[in-house]
ChimeraX commands (.cxc) that place a marker at each C-alpha (Angstrom):
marker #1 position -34.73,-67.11,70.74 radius 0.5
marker #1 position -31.60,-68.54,69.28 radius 0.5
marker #1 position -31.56,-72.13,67.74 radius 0.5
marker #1 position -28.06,-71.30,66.22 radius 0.5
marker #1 position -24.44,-69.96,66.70 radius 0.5
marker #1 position -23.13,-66.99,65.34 radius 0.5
marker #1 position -20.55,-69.02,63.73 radius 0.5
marker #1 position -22.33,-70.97,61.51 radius 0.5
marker #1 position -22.96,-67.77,58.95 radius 0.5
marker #1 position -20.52,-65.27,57.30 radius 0.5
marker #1 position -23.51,-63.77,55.00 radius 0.5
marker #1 position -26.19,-61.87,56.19 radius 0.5
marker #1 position -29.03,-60.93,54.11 radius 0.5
marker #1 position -30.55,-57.43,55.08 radius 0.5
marker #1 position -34.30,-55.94,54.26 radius 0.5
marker #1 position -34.69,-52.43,53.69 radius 0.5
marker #1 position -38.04,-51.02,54.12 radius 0.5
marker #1 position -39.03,-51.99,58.48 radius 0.5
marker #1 position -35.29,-53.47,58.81 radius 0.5
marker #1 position -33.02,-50.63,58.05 radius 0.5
marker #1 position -35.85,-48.01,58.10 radius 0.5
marker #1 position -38.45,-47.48,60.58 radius 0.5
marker #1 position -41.38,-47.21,58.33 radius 0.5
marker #1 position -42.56,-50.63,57.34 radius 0.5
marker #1 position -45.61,-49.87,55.69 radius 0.5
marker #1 position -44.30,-47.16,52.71 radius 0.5
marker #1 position -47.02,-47.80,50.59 radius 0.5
marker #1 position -49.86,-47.06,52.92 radius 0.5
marker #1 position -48.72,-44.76,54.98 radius 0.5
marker #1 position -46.61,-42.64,53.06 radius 0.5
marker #1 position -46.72,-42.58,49.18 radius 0.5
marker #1 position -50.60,-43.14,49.03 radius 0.5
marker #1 position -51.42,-40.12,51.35 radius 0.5
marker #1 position -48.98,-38.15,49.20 radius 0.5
marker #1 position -50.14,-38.50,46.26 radius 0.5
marker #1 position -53.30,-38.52,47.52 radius 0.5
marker #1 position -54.72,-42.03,45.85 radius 0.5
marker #1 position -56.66,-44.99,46.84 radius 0.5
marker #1 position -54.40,-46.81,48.64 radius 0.5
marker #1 position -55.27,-50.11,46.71 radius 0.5
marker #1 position -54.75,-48.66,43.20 radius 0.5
marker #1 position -51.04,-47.17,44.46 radius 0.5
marker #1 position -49.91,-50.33,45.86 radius 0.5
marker #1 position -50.68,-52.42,42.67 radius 0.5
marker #1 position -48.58,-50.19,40.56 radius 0.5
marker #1 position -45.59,-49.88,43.24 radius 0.5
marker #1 position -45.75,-53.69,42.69 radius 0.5
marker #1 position -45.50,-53.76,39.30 radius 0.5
marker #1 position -43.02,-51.20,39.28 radius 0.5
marker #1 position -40.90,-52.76,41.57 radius 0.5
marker #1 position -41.21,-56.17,39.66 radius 0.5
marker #1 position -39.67,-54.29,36.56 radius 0.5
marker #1 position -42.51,-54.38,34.82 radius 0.5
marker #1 position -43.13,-50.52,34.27 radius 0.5
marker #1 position -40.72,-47.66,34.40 radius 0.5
marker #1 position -40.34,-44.98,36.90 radius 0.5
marker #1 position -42.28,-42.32,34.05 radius 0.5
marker #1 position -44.54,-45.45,33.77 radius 0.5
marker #1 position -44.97,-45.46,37.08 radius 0.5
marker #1 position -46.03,-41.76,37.84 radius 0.5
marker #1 position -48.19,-40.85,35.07 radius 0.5
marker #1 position -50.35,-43.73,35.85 radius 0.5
marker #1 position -50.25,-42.63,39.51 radius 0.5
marker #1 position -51.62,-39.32,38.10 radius 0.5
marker #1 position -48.41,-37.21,38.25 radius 0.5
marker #1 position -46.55,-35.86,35.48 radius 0.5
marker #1 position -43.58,-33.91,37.05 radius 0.5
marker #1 position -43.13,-35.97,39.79 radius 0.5
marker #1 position -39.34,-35.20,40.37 radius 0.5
marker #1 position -40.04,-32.91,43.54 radius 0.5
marker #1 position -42.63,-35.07,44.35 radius 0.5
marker #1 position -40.44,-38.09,44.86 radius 0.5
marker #1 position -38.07,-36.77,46.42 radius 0.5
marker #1 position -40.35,-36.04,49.48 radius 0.5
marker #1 position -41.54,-38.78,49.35 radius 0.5
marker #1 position -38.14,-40.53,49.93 radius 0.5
marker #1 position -37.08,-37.99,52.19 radius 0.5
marker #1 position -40.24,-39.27,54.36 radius 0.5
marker #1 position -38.63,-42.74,54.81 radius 0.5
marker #1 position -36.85,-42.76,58.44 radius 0.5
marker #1 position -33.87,-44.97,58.98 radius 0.5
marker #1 position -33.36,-46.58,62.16 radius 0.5
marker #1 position -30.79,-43.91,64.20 radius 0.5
marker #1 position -27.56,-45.52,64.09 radius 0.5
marker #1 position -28.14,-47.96,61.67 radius 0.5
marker #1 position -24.86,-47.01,59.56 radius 0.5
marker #1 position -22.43,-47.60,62.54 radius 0.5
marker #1 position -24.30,-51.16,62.64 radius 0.5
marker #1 position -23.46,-51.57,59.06 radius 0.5
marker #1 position -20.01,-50.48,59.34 radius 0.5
marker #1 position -19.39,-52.97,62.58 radius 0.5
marker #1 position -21.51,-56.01,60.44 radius 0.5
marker #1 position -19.27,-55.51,57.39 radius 0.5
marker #1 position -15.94,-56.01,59.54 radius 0.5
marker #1 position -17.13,-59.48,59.68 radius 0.5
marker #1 position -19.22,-60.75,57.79 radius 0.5
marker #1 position -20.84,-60.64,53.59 radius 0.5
marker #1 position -23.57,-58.09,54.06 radius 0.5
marker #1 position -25.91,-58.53,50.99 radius 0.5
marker #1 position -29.14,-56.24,50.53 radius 0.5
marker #1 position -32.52,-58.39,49.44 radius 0.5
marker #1 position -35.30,-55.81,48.90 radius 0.5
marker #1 position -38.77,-55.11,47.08 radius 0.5
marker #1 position -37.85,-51.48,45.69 radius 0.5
marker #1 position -36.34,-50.09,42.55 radius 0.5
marker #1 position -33.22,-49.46,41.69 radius 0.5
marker #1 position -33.57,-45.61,40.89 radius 0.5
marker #1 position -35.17,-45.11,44.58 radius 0.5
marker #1 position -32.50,-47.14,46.08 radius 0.5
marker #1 position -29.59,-45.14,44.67 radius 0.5
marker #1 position -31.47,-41.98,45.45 radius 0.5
marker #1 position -32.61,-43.33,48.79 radius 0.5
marker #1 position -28.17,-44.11,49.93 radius 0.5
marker #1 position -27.26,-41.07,48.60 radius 0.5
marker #1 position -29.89,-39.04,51.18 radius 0.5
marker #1 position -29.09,-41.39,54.21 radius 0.5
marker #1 position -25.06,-42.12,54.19 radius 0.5
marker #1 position -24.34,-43.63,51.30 radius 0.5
marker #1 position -25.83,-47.32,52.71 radius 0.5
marker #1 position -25.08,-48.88,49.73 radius 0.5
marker #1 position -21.15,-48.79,49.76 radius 0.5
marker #1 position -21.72,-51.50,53.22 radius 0.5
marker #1 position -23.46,-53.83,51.05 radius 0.5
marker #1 position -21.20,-56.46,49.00 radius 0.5
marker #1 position -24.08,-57.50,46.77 radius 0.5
marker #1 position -27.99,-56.21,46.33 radius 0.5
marker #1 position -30.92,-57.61,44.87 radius 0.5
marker #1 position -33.95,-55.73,44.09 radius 0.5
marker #1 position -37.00,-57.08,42.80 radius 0.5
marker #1 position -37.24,-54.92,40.16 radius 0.5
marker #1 position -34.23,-56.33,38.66 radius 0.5
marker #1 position -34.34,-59.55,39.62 radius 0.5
marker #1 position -38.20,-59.63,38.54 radius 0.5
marker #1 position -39.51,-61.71,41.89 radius 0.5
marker #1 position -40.45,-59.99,45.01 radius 0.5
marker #1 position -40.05,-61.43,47.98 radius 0.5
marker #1 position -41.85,-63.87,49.76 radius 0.5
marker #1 position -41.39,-65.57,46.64 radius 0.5
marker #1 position -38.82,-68.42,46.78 radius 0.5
marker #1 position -37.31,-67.79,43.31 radius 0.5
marker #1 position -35.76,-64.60,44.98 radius 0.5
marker #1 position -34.20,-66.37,47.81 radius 0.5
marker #1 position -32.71,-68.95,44.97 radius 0.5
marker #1 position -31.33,-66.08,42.91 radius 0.5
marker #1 position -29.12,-65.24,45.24 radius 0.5
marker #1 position -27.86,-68.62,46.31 radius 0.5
marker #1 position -27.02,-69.05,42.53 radius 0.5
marker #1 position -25.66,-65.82,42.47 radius 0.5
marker #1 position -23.43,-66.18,45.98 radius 0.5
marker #1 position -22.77,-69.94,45.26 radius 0.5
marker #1 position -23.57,-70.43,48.85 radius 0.5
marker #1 position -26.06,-73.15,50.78 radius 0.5
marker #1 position -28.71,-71.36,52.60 radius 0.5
marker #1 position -27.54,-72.76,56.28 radius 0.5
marker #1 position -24.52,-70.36,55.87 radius 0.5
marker #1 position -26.81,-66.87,55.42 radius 0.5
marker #1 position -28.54,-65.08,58.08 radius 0.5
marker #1 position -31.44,-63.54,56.89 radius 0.5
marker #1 position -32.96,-60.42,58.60 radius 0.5
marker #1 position -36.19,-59.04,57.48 radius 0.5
marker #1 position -39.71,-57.47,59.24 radius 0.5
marker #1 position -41.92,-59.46,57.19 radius 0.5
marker #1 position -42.71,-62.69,59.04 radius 0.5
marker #1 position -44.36,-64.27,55.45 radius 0.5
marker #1 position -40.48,-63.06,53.99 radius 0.5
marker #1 position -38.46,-65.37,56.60 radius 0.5
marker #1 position -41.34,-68.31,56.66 radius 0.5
marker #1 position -39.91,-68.48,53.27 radius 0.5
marker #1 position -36.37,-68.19,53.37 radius 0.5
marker #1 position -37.01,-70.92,56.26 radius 0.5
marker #1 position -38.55,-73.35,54.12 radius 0.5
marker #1 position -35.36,-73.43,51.57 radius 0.5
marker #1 position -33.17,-73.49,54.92 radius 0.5
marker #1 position -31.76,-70.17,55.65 radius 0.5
marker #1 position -30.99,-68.60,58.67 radius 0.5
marker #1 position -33.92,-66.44,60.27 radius 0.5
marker #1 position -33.88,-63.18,62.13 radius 0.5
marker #1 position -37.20,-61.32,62.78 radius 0.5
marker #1 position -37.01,-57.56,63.33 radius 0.5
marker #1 position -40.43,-57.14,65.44 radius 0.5
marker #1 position -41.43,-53.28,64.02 radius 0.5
marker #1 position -44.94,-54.66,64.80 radius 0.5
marker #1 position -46.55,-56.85,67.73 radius 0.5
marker #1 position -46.12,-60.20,65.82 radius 0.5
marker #1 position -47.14,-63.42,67.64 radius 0.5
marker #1 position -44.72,-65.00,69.76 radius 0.5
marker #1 position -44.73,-68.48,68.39 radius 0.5
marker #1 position -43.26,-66.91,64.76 radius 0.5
marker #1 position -40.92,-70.02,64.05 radius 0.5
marker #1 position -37.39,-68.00,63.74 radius 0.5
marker #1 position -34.12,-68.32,64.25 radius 0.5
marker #1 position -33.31,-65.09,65.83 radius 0.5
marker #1 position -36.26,-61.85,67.18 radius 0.5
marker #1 position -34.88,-58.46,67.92 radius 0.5
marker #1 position -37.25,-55.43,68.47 radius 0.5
marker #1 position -34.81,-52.91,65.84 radius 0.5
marker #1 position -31.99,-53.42,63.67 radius 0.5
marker #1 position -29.47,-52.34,66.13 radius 0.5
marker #1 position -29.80,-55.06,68.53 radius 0.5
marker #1 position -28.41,-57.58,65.77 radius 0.5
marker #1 position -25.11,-56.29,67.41 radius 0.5
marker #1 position -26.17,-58.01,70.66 radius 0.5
marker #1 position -26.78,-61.41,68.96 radius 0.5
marker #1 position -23.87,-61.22,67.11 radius 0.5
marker #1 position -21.01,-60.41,69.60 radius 0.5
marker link #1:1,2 radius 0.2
marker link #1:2,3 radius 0.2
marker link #1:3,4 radius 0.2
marker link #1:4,5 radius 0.2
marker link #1:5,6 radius 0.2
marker link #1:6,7 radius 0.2
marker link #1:7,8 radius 0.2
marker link #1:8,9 radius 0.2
marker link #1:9,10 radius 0.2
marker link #1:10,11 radius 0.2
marker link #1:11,12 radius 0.2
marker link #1:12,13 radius 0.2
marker link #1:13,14 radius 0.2
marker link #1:14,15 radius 0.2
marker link #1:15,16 radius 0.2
marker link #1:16,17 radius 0.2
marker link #1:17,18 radius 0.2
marker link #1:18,19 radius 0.2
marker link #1:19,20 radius 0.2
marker link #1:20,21 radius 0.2
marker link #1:21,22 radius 0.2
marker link #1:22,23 radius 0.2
marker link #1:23,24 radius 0.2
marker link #1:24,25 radius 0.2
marker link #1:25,26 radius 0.2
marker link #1:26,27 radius 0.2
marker link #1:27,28 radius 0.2
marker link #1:28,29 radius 0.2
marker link #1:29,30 radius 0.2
marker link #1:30,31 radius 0.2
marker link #1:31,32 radius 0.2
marker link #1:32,33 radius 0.2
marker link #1:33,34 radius 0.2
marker link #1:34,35 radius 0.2
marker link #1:35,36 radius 0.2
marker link #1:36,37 radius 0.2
marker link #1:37,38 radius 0.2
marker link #1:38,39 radius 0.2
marker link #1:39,40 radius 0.2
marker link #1:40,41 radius 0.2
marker link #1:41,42 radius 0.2
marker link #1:42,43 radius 0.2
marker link #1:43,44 radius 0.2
marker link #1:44,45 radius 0.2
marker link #1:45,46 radius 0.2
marker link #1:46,47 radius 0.2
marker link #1:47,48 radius 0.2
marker link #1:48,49 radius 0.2
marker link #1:49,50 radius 0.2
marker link #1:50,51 radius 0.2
marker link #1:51,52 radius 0.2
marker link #1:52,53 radius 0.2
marker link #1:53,54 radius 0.2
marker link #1:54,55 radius 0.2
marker link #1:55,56 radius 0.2
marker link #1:56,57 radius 0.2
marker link #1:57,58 radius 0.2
marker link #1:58,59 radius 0.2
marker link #1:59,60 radius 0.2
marker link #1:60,61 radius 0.2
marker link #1:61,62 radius 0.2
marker link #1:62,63 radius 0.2
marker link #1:63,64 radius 0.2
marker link #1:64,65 radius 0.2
marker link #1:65,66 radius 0.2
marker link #1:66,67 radius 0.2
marker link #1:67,68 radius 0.2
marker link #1:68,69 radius 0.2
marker link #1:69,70 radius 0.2
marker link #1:70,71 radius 0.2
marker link #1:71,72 radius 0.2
marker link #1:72,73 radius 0.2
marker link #1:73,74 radius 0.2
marker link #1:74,75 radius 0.2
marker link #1:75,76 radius 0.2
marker link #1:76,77 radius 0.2
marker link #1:77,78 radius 0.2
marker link #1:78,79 radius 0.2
marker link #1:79,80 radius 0.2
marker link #1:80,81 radius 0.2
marker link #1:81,82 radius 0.2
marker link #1:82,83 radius 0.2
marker link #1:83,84 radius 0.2
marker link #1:84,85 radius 0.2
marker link #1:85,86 radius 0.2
marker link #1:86,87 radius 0.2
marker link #1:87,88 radius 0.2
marker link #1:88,89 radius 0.2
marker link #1:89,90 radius 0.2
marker link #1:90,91 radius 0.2
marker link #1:91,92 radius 0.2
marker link #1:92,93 radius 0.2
marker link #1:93,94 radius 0.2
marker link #1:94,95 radius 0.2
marker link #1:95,96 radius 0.2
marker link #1:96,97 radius 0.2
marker link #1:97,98 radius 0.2
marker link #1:98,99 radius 0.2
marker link #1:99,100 radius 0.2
marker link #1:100,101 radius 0.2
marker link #1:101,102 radius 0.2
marker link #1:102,103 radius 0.2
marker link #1:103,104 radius 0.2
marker link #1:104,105 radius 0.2
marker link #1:105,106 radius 0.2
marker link #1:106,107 radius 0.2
marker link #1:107,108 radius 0.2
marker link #1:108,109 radius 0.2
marker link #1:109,110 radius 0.2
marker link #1:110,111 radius 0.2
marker link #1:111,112 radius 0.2
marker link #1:112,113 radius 0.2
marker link #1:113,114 radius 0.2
marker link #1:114,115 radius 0.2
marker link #1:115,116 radius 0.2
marker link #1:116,117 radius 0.2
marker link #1:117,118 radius 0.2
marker link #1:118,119 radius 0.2
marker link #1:119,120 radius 0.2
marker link #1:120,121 radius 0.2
marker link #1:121,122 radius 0.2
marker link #1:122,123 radius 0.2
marker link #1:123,124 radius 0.2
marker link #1:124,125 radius 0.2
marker link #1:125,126 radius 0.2
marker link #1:126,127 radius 0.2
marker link #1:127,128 radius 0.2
marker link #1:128,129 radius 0.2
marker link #1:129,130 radius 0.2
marker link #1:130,131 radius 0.2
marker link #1:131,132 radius 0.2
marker link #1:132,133 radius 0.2
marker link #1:133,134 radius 0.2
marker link #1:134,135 radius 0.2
marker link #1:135,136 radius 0.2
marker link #1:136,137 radius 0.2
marker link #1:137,138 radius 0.2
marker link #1:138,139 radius 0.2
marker link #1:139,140 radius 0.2
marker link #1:140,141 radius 0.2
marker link #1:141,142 radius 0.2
marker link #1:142,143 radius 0.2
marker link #1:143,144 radius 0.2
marker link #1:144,145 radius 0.2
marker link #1:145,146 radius 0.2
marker link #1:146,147 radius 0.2
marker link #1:147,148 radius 0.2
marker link #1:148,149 radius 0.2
marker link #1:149,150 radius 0.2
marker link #1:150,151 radius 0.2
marker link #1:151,152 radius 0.2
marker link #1:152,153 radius 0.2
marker link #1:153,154 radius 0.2
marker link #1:154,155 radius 0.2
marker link #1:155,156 radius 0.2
marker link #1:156,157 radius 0.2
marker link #1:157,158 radius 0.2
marker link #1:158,159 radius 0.2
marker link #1:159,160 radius 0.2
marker link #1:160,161 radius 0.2
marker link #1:161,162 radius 0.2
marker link #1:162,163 radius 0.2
marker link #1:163,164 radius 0.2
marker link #1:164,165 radius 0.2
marker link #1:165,166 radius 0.2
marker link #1:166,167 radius 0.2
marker link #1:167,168 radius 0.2
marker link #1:168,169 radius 0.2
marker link #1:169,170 radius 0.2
marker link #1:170,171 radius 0.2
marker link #1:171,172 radius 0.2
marker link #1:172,173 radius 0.2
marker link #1:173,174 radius 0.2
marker link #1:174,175 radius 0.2
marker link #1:175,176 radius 0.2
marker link #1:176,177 radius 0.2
marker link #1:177,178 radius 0.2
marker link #1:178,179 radius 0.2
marker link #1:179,180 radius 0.2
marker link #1:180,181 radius 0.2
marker link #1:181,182 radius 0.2
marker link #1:182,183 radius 0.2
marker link #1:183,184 radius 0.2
marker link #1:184,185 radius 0.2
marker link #1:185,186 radius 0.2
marker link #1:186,187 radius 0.2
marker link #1:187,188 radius 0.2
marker link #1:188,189 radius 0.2
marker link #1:189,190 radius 0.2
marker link #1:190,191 radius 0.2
marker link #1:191,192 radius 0.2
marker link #1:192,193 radius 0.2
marker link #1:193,194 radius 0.2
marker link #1:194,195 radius 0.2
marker link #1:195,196 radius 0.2
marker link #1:196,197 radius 0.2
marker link #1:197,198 radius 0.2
marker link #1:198,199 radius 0.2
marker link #1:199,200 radius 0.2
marker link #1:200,201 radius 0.2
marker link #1:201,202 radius 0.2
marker link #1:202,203 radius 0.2
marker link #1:203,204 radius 0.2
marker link #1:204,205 radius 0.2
view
């Protein structure tokens, strides 16, 4: 579905974990099962860690682990990115702003670019929750970075997995693009639906 032009954006907001990567579910299918926790109890501290409001030590030894270096590095190792997804960085950056909005940590995300191409160096701006101290679907996120950008919200495409992510970048009137990892309902009020992060080529052309 397309309700508007290609034209009308030069900034596109990009999610990480189920945009970029394949794996949208981390948390549950990955880290838990690792560390071999209830999968309730690991994704209340990955939340609070990736609010900021625990360190990465923090974060470990009250996950149970206390030399967890080898350990996270698997685990990051374990997160797939979509085959290709570089090239569609490189082409998306000839264009237009790319700016990365994600619920992660800073530590993982430097760690996570420099196993998988060096992402980061596409992106002209990044917020992560645990710096910015919001995760997304909340709206205070979203506003950060039109402060931040100086921008209104009708001139940034945002692409994310999460349909409760875009319902809110909807209400403060960005552009929407839904990246359907999962079977979502059809009637999903957004802008743009693509089945992978690749295709955002195709819209955008």
């Amino acid at each position: 579905m397309m309700n508007k032009k290609p034209t009308d954006f030069k900034i596109i907001g990009i999610d990480l974990i189920g945009t970029l990567t394949e794996n949208s579910h981390i948390v549950r299918d990955i880290l838990a099962p690792l560390v071999k926790k209830e999968y309730p109890l690991v994704k209340e501290l990955y939340k609070l860690y990736t609010l900021g409001k625990m360190s990465r030590e923090e974060f470990w030894k009250k996950i149970g682990v206390e030399n967890y270096g080898g350990l996270e590095e698997k685990f990051l190792s374990l997160i797939k990115f979509e085959q290709g997804f570089i090239i569609v960085l490189e082409n998306l950056s000839r264009k237009f702003k790319l700016v990365l909005l994600t619920n992660f940590s800073r530590e993982w995300l430097e760690m996570l670019s420099k196993m998988n191409g060096k992402f980061l160096s596409y992106f002209d701006e990044i917020f992560v929750s645990s710096e910015i101290g919001f995760r997304k679907p909340d709206l205070r996120f979203y506003k950060k970075l039109l402060s931040t950008l100086n921008v209104e919200p009708q001139y940034v495409l945002i692409v994310d997995d999460k349909p409760k992510n875009l319902l809110a970048a909807h209400q403060l009137g960005f552009i929407t693009c839904l990246v359907r990892r999962e079977n979502y309902r059809e009637d999903i009020k957004v802008d743009f639906s693509i089945k992978k992060f690749g295709e955002l080529l195709d819209i955008l052309n």
